[in-house]
Structures are given as structure tokens and as C-alpha cells.
VEXDREN-2710 file (C-alpha; in Angstrom, 1 decimal):
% VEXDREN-2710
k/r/px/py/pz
1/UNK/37.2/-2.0/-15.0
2/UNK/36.1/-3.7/-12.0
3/UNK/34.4/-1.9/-9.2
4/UNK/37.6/-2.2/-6.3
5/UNK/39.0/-0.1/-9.2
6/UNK/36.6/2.4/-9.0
7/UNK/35.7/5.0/-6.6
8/UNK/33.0/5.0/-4.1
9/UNK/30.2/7.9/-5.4
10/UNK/29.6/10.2/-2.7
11/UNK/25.8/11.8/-2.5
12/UNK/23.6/13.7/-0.3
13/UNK/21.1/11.5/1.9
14/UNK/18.7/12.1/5.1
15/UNK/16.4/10.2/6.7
16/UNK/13.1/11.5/9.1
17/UNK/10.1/9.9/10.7
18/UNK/7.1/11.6/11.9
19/UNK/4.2/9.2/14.3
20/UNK/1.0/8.4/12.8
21/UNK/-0.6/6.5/15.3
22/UNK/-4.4/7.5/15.4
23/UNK/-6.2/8.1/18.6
24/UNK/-7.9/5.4/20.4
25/UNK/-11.6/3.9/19.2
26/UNK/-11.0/3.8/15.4
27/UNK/-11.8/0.8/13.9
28/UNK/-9.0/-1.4/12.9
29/UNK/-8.4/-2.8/9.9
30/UNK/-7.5/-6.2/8.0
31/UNK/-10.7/-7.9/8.9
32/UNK/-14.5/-9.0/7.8
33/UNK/-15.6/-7.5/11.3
34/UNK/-15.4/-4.3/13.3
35/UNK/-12.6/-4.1/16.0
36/UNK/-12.1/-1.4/17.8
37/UNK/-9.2/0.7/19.1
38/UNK/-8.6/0.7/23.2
39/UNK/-5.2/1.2/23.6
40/UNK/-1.9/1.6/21.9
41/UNK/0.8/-1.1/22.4
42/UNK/3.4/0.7/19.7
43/UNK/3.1/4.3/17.6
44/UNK/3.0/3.5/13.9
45/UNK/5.1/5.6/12.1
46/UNK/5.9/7.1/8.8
47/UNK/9.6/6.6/7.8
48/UNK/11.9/8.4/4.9
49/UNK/15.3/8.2/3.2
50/UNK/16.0/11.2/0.8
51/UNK/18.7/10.5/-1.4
52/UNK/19.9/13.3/-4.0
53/UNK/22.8/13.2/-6.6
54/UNK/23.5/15.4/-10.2
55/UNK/20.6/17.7/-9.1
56/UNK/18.2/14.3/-8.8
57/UNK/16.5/13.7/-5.7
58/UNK/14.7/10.7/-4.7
59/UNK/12.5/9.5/-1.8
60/UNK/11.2/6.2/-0.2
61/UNK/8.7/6.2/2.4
62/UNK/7.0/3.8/4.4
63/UNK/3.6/3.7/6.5
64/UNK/2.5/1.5/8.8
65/UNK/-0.6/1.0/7.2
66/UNK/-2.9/-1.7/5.9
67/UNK/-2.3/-0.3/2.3
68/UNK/-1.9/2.9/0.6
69/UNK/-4.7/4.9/-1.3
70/UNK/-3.9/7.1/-4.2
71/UNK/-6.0/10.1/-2.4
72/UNK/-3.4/9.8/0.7
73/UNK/-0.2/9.3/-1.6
74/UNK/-1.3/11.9/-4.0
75/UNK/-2.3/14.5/-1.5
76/UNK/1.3/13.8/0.4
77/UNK/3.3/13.5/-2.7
78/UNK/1.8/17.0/-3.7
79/UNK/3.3/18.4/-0.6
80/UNK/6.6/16.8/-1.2
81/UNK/6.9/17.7/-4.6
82/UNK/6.3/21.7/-3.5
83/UNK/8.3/21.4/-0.3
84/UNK/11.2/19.0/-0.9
85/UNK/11.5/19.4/-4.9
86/UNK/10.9/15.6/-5.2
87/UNK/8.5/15.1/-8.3
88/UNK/6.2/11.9/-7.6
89/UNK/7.0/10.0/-10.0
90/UNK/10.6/9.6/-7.6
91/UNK/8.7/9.6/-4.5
92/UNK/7.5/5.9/-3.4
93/UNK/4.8/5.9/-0.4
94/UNK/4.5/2.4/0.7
95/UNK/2.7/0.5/3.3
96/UNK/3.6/-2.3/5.6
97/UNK/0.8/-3.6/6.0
98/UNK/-0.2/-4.3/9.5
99/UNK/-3.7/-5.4/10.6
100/UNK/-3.3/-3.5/14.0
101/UNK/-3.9/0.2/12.7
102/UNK/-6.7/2.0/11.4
103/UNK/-8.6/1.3/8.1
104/UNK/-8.0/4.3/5.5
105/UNK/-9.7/2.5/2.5
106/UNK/-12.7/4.3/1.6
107/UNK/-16.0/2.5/0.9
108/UNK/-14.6/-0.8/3.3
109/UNK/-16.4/-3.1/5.2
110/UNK/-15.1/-1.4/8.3
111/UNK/-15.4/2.2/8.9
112/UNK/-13.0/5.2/8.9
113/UNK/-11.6/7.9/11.2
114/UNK/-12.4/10.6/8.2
115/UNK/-10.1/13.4/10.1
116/UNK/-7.1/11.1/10.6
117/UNK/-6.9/10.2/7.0
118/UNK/-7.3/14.1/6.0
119/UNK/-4.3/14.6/8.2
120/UNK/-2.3/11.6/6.9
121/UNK/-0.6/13.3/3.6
122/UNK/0.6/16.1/5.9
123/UNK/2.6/13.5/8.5
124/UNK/4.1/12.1/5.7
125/UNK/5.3/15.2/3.9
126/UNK/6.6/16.1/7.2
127/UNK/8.7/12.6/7.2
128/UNK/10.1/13.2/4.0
129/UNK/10.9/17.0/4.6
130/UNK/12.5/16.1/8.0
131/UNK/14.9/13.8/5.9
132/UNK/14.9/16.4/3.2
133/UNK/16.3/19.4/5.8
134/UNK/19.0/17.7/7.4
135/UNK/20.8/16.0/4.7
136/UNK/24.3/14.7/4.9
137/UNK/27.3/13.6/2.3
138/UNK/26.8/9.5/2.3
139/UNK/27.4/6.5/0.0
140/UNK/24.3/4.2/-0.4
141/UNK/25.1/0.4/-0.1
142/UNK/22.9/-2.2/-1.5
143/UNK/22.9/-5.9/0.7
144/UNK/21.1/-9.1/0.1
145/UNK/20.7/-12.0/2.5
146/UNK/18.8/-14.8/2.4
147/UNK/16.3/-15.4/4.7
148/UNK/14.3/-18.6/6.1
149/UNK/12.2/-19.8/8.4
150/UNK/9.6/-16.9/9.1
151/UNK/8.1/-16.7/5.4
152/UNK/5.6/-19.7/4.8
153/UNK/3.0/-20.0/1.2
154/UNK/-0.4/-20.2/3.0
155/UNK/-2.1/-21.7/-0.2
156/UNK/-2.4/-25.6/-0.7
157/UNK/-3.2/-27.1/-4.1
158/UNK/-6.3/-29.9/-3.5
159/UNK/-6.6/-33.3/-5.5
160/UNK/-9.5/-32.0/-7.4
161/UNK/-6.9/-28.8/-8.9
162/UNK/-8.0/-26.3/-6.6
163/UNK/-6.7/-24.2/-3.9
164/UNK/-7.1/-23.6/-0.7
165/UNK/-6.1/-21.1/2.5
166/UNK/-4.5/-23.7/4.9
167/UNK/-4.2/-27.4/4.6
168/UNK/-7.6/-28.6/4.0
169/UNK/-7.4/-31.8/5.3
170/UNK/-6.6/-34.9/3.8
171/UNK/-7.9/-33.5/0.5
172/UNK/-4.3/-31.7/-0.1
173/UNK/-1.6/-32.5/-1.9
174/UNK/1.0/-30.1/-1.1
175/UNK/1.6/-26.0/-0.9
176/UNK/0.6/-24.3/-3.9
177/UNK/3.5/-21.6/-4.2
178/UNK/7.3/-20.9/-3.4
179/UNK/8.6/-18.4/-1.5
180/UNK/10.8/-15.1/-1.8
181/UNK/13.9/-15.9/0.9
182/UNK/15.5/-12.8/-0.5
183/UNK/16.0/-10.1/1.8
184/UNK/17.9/-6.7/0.5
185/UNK/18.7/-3.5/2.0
186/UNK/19.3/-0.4/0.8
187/UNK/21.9/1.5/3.4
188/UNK/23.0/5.0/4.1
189/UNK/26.4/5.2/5.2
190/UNK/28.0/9.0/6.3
191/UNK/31.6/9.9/6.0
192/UNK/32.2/8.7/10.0
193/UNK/31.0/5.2/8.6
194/UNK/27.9/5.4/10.4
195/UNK/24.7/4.0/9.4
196/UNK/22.1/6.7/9.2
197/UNK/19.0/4.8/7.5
198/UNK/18.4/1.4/5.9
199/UNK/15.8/0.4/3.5
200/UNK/14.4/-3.2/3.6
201/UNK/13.0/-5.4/1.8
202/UNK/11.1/-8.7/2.5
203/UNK/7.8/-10.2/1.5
204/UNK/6.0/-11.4/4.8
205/UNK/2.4/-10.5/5.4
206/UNK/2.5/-8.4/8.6
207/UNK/-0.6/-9.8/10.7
208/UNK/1.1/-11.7/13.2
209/UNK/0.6/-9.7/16.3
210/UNK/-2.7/-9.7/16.9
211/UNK/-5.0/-11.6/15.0
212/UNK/-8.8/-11.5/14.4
213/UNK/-9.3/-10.5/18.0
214/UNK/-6.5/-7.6/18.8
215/UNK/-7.9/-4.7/20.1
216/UNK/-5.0/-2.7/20.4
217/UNK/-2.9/-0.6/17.8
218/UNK/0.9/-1.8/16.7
219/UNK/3.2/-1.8/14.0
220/UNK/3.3/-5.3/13.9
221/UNK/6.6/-7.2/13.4
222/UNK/8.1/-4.6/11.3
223/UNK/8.1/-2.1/13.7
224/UNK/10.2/-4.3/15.6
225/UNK/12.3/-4.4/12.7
226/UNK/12.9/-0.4/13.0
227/UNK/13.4/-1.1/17.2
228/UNK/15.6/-3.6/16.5
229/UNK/17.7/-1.8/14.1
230/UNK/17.5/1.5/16.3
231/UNK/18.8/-0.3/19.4
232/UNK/21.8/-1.8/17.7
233/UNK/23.0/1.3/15.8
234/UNK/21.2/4.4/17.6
235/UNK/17.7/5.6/18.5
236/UNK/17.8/8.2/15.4
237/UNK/18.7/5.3/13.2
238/UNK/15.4/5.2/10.3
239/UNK/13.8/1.5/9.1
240/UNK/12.3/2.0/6.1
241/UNK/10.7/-1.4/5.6
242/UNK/9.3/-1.8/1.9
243/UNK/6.9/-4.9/2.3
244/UNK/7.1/-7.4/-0.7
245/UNK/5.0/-9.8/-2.6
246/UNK/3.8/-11.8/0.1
247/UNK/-0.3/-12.3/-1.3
248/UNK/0.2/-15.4/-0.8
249/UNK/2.5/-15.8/2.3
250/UNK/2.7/-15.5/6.2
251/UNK/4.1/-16.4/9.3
252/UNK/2.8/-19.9/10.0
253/UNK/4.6/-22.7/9.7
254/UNK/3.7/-26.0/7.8
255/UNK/5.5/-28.1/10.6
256/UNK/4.9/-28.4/14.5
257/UNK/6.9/-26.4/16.3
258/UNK/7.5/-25.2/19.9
259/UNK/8.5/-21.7/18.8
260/UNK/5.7/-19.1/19.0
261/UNK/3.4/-19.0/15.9
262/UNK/0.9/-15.9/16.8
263/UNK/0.6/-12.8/18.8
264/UNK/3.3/-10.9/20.6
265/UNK/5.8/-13.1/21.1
266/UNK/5.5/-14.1/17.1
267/UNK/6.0/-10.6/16.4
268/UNK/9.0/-10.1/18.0
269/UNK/10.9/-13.5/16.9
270/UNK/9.9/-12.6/13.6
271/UNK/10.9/-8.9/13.5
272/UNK/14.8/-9.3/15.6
273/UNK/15.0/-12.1/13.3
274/UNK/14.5/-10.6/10.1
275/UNK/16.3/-7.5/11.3
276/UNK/19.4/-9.9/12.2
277/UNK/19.2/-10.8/8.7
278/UNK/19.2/-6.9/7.3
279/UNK/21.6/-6.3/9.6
280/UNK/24.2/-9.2/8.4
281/UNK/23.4/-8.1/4.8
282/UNK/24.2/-4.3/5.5
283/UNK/27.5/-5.1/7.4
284/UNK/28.8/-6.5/4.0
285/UNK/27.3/-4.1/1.9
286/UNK/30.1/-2.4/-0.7
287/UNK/28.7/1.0/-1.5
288/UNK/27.9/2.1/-5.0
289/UNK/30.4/3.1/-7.6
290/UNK/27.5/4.1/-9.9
291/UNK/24.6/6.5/-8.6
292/UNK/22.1/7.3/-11.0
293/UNK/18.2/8.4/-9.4
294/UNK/15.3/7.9/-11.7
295/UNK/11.5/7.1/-11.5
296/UNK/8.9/6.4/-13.8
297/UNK/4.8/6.5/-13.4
298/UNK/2.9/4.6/-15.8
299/UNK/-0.9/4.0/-14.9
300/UNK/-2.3/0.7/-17.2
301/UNK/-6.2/0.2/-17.8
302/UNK/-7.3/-3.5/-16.8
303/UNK/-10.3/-5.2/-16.8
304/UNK/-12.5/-5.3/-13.3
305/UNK/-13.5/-8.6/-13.0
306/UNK/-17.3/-9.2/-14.4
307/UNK/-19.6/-11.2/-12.2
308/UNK/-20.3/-14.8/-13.6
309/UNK/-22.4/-17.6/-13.1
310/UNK/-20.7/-19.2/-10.7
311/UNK/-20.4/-16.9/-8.7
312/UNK/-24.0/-16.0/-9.0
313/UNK/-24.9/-19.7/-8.0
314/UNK/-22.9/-19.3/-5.3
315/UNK/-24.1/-16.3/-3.6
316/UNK/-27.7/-17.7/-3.9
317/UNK/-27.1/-20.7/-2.1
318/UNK/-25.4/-18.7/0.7
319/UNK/-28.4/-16.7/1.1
320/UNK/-30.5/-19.9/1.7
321/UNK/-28.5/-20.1/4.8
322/UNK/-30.2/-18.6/8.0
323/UNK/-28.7/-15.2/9.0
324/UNK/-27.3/-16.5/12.5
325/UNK/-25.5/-19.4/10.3
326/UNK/-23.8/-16.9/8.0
327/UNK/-20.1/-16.2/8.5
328/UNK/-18.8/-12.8/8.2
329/UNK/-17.1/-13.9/4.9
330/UNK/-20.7/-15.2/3.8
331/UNK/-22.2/-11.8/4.5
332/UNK/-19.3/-9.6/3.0
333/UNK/-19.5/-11.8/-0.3
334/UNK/-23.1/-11.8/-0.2
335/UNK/-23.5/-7.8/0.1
336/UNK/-20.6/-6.9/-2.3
337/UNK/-21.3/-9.4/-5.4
338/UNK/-25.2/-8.2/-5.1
339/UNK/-23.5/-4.5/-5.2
340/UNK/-21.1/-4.9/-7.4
341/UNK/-21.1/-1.9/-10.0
342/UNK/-17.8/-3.5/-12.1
343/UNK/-19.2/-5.7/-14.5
344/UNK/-18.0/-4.7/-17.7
345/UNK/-15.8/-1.6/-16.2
346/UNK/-11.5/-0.8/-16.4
347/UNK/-9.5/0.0/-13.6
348/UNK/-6.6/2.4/-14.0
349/UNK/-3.3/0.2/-11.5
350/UNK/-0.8/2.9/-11.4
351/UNK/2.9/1.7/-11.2
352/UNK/6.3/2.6/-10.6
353/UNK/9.6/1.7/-11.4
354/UNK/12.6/3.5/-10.3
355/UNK/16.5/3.1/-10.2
356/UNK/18.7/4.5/-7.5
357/UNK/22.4/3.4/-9.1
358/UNK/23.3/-0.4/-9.1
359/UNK/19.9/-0.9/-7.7
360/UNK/15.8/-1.0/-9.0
361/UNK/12.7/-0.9/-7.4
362/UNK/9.4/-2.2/-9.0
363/UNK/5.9/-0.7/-7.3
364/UNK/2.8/-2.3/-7.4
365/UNK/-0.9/-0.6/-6.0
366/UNK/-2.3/-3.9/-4.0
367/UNK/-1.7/-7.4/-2.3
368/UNK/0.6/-9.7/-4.8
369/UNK/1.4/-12.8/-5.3
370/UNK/4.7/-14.3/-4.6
371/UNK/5.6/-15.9/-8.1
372/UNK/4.8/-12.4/-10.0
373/UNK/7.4/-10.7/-7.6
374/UNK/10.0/-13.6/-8.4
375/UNK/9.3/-12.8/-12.3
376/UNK/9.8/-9.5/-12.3
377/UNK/13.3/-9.8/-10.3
378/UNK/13.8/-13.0/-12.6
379/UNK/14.0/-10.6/-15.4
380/UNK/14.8/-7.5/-14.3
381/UNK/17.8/-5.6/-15.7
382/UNK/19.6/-5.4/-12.2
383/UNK/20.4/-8.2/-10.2
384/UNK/19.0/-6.5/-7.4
385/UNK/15.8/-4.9/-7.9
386/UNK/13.1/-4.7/-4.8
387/UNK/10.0/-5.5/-5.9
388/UNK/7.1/-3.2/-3.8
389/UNK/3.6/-4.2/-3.1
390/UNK/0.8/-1.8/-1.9
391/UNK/3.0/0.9/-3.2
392/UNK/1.4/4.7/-3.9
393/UNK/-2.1/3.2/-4.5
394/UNK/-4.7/0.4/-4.0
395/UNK/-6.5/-0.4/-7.0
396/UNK/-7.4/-3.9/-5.8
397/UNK/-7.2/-6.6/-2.9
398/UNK/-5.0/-9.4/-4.3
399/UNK/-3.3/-9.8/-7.6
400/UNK/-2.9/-13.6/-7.9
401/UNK/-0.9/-15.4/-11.0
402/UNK/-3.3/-15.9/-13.8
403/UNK/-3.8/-19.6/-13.4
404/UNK/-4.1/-19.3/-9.9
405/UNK/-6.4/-16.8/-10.3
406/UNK/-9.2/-19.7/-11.1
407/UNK/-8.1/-21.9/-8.5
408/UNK/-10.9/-20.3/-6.2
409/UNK/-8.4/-19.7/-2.4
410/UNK/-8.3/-16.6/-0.5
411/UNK/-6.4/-14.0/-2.5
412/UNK/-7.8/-15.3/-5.9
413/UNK/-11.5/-15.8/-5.2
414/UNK/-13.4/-12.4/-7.2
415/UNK/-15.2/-9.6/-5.3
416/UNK/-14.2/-11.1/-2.2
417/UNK/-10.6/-10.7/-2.5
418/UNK/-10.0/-10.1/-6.3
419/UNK/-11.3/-6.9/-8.0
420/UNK/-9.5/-7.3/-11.3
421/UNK/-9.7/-9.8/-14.5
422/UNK/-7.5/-12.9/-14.2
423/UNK/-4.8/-11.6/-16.2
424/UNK/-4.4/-8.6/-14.4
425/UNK/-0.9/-10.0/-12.7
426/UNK/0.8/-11.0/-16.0
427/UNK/-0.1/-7.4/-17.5
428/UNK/1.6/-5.7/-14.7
429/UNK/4.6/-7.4/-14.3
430/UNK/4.7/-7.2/-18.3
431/UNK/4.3/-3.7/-18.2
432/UNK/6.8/-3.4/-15.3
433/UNK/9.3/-5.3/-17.0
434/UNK/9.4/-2.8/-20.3
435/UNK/10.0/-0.4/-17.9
436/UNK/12.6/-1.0/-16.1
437/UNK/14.5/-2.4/-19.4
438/UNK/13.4/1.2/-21.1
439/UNK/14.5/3.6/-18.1
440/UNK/17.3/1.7/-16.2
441/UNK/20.7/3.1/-17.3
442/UNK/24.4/1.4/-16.0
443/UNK/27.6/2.9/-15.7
444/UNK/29.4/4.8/-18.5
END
């Protein structure tokens, strides 16, 4: 039987959001230096869709946050499991990754506003029990699009077989990586045919507003997704923007061009242009004749990476550098490889898969690479299946593709941006794929 034959399933959905901008003067996050605070340009908020169906309910959250820490997701997934009845293992806490808010990671290079973290879980709980409260009869519609022109690779493959950040000269041969064009939403429709909420999906790093120099707090271009998307289809309208696998990818352009390509102005092409695209996929979104709302926790034990000689030799010809001469990269690599308390240790990477109806989602706890998210869609058992980075948990920087992983760029270079053994990609999406194929269920 085809799906026009079938009936549209009917479930209960809400959506809420709660601000968690932190007060001015906290240091902000996403770089090897110390930036502070002095104003706010936009409040960063936490957004929800509840979805519930045969006594299952279901939650998706996002943060606009540099990542998410198990101690913040846990401690907010504990209140949402007592208060909304949503067991964490269906509650996925993602961040969006912006590099205009405040760092929450603990032990970082850049220091901590320790009461705003403490009160993080709570907002968040109060996101998802604001959606929780106020729930409505809906049909959930899942949309894909494809989207190009913002998304770029940032890596570049040398003659010699390595890889760099950027061009690199005249040494380059070409860009190093694909990437992911596919943008899918995930919309909540009520009986009146109105949209209520919309999850998207779309892997684009989120450091295009300000750069190394900002000094000001914003949600970065997917905040103007949620503005966007709010002023088209009403102010109490909820983005919930799941950031994908973009390790490897951002916003600049391998061309000349005479369109923005940083700050403010990139921001906001970038964010009404992908929210053009969300909003032209969910127009033409058919809602689901099959609702079905599971999630699965599994936490896998990987290697930490274990400091070798090359690195070794490395660090001690950057401390024959004078101080003054030392780059803030220099000093960070110099400080943690000398401190490193890894070698030899295992890491416990939780991750989650989940399925709400014709649809999966796949979570992952750090910074991926593109070609790992493009696996685990490429053989997932649903055509459309969202693949989530920085999800619940960050158990390292940058998971890079094993053979990249030796390739020595940004993203793949150890201690500095890599915490894990080379492999550590190909495990997860491995262990992500058994999961989805064991716990996904279809019609009948």
C-alpha cells in the first residue's frame, strides 16, 4: 500500500524556548586566546520540540553553545526525565556551535562563568517543559532540500600527501573533502495547518559572525535561521537547528567573490539563506503515515590518543622559539602535550541514535568530519536520517576520518585538536550503524 493510501498519523507535539544568554564579561569561546564579553548583539537561546505518540514521548533540543558537556546534558536531562517523563536516552541536547557565547568546557584554555554553567541544565529543562505543558494534536513532516553555496571543505590536500587548513599556496593540489548539501527538516504541523516548530538540519560550522576579534555575544548565523523562520511564520514559531558534521567545513568560499565572506553581514546571508532552503523543504513536506518514537544510548570505550615521537620533536623545536615569537597555537600545543595525562588511557564517547517514524537521527559527543556523517546516512536504514554532532556530550575536539586523521591539518592534528586514537571515527559510525539497523522499526 502506498502512502496517498494511507492516513496521516496524528500525535501530540509542543515546542518552547527559554534565553540563555550569560551576562556581560564572560570569556568567549572557540578560540586560543581570551575574549571577553561587552555587550550582547543577540540572546542565545535554548530551543525544544516535544513530540509524544502510544505513550512515547520524545525531545530535541538545541543550545546555542560552543558544544555540549555531559555534566550540563546530564544534569538537564535529569530534570526532564522527572518533570516531562522523557527518559534520556529520547532526549537529544545539542549545540550549535557558535564562537560568540560563553565557554562551558571545563579545564579549557579559556575560562568559565562557573554560576552560569550551574544554571544551564535548569534553562533547558524549562525549554523542554515549556514544550512539554502546552502540547497540541500535530502531524510531524519530514523535508529535504538541497543546499549550496554557503558550505565550503576548509581542508586542502598538499603534493607531499598532507593536509592543510586553507590553501597553502602553491604547494596544493586541491580540497581534501566533499560536502554535505543536504538540508532536512523535521516540521510540526497543527490541525489549522499551521507550522508550530521545525527542526533543521545542516552541517556548517557556525563562526561566521565574529571572528577571532568579536567581543560581543550572538547566536551566530543560526540564530538568524530561528529569526528568519519566526518572521515568516510567527514570533512563537521554534527553530530547532541540529548542527551537522561540518569538522571539516565553513563558510568561506574557494572562489573570489563580491558577496560578504565574514562578520555580520556573512551571518545573515548565510542564515535567510539557509532558512529559505528549510523553508522550501517544509512547504513540501507530506506528513508521516508511520510514527514510531525510540532512542537508544550506547557509550563505546576508545583509545585517547598516546603522545609519540613526532610529536615530541615537534613540541621541542617550538620551545626553542623565543616567547614573544610563539603563536597562541604554539603555546596551547606546547602546554597541553607537556600535560597530557592520556597516554595509554580510554575515553568513554557516548552516542545516540533515535527514530521518530519515517525519520532517524544519529548523535555524536564532538566536532566531525564531513565524510563520517555522509557514511552513516549512506547506510542508514532510512533514507532520511539527520546525523548530529556535539550532541549530549564532548568527549573530544575533532573526530577526523581515519586516514585523514594522519594527514597532520586542523581538526586532525593530536592534543591540539584531536584527543582520541585515529580510528576513533570509523568505530563510531560502526557502532552507530548497528544501531540504527538493530532499533529502527518501519510500518506494519
Amino acid at each position: 500500500m502506498s502512502n496517498m493510501a494511507k492516513q496521516p498519523v496524528v500525535c501530540m507535539a509542543g515546542c518552547g524556548q527559554r534565553v540563555i544568554t550569560p551576562p556581560v564579561g564572560v570569556s568567549l569561546a572557540g578560540y586560543f586566546h581570551d575574549r571577553v564579553a561587552t555587550s550582547v548583539r543577540d540572546d542565545l537561546m535554548a530551543r525544544a520540540m516535544v513530540m509524544e505518540h502510544e505513550g512515547a514521548r520524545l525531545a530535541l533540543v538545541s543550545c546555542d553553545l560552543i558544544c555540549m558537556s555531559e555534566e550540563v546534558a546530564g544534569a538537564a536531562k535529569a530534570l526532564i526525565e522527572k518533570e516531562a517523563g522523557i527518559p534520556p536516552e529520547r532526549v537529544l541536547i545539542g549545540a550549535t556551535h557558535t564562537h560568540t557565547g560563553p565557554e562551558i568546557r571545563p579545564g579549557s584554555v579559556i575560562s568559565r562563568n562557573e554560576e552560569y554553567v550551574a544554571g544551564l541544565p535548569r534553562r533547558i529543562a524549562d525549554a523542554v517543559g515549556a514544550a512539554a505543558r502546552n502540547m497540541f494534536r500535530a502531524t510531524l513532516r519530514p523535508g529535504r532540500a538541497v543546499c549550496e553555496g554557503y558550505a565550503f571543505n576548509r581542508l586542502f590536500r598538499m603534493k607531499d600527501g598532507t593536509e592543510v587548513f586553507g590553501r597553502g599556496g602553491d604547494q596544493v593540489v586541491k580540497v581534501a573533502g566533499p560536502v554535505d548539501p543536504d538540508l532536512q527538516t523535521l516540521s510540526v504541523v497543527d490541525e489549522e495547518g499551521r507550522l508550530r516548530a521545525m527542526a533543521v538540519n545542516f552541517a556548517l560550522h557556525a563562526d561566521v559572525i565574529g571572528g577571532g576579534k568579536a567581543d560581543f555575544i550572538s547566536a551566530d548565523w543560526p540564530g538568524v535561521v530561528a529569526q528568519t523562520v519566526a518572521a515568516v511564520y510567527g514570533q512563537d514559531v521554534v527553530t530547532v537547528f541540529l548542527q551537522g558534521t561540518c569538522g571539516d567545513i565553513n563558510h568561506n568560499p574557494h572562489e573570489p567573490t563580491f558577496l560578504p565572506t565574514r562578520g555580520p553581514a556573512k551571518a545573515a546571508q548565510v542564515g535567510r539563506g539557509v532558512a529559505a532552503v528549510a523553508m522550501h523543504a517544509s512547504e513540501r513536506a507530506e506528513p508521516m503515515t508511520f510514527v514510531r518514537l525510540w532512542g537508544e544510548m550506547r557509550t563505546l570505550t576508545i583509545p585517547y590518543y598516546t603522545r609519540e615521537a613526532g610529536l615530541l620533536a615537534q613540541v621541542a623545536e617550538l620551545k626553542k622559539k623565543p616567547e614573544a615569537d610563539r603563536t597562541p597555537f604554539d603555546r596551547f600545543l606546547i602546554e597541553r602535550t607537556e600535560k597530557w595525562p592520556y597516554d595509554g588511557k580510554m575515553a568513554d564517547a557516548p552516542i545516540q541514535a533515535m527514530q521518530i517514524g519515517e525519520m532517524a537521527v544519529a548523535g555524536f559527543p564532538a566536532e566531525i568530519f564531513v565524510r563520517i556523517g555522509l557514511e552513516v546516512k549512506s547506510f542508514s536504514p532510512l533514507a532520511r536520517t539527520m546525523v548530529v554532532e556535539l550532541a549530549n556530550a564532548r568527549v573530544t575536539n575533532y573526530v577526523p576520518t581515519t586516514d585523514q586523521a594522519e594527514r597532520g591539518a586542523y581538526g586532525a592534528k593530536p592534543i591540539l585538536s584531536r584527543w582520541l586514537c585515529a580510528d576513533a571515527g570509523r568505530r563510531m559510525a560502526d557502532a552507530m550503524q548497528a544501531m540504527l539497523w538493530r532499533g529502527i522499526v518501519g510500518p506494519g
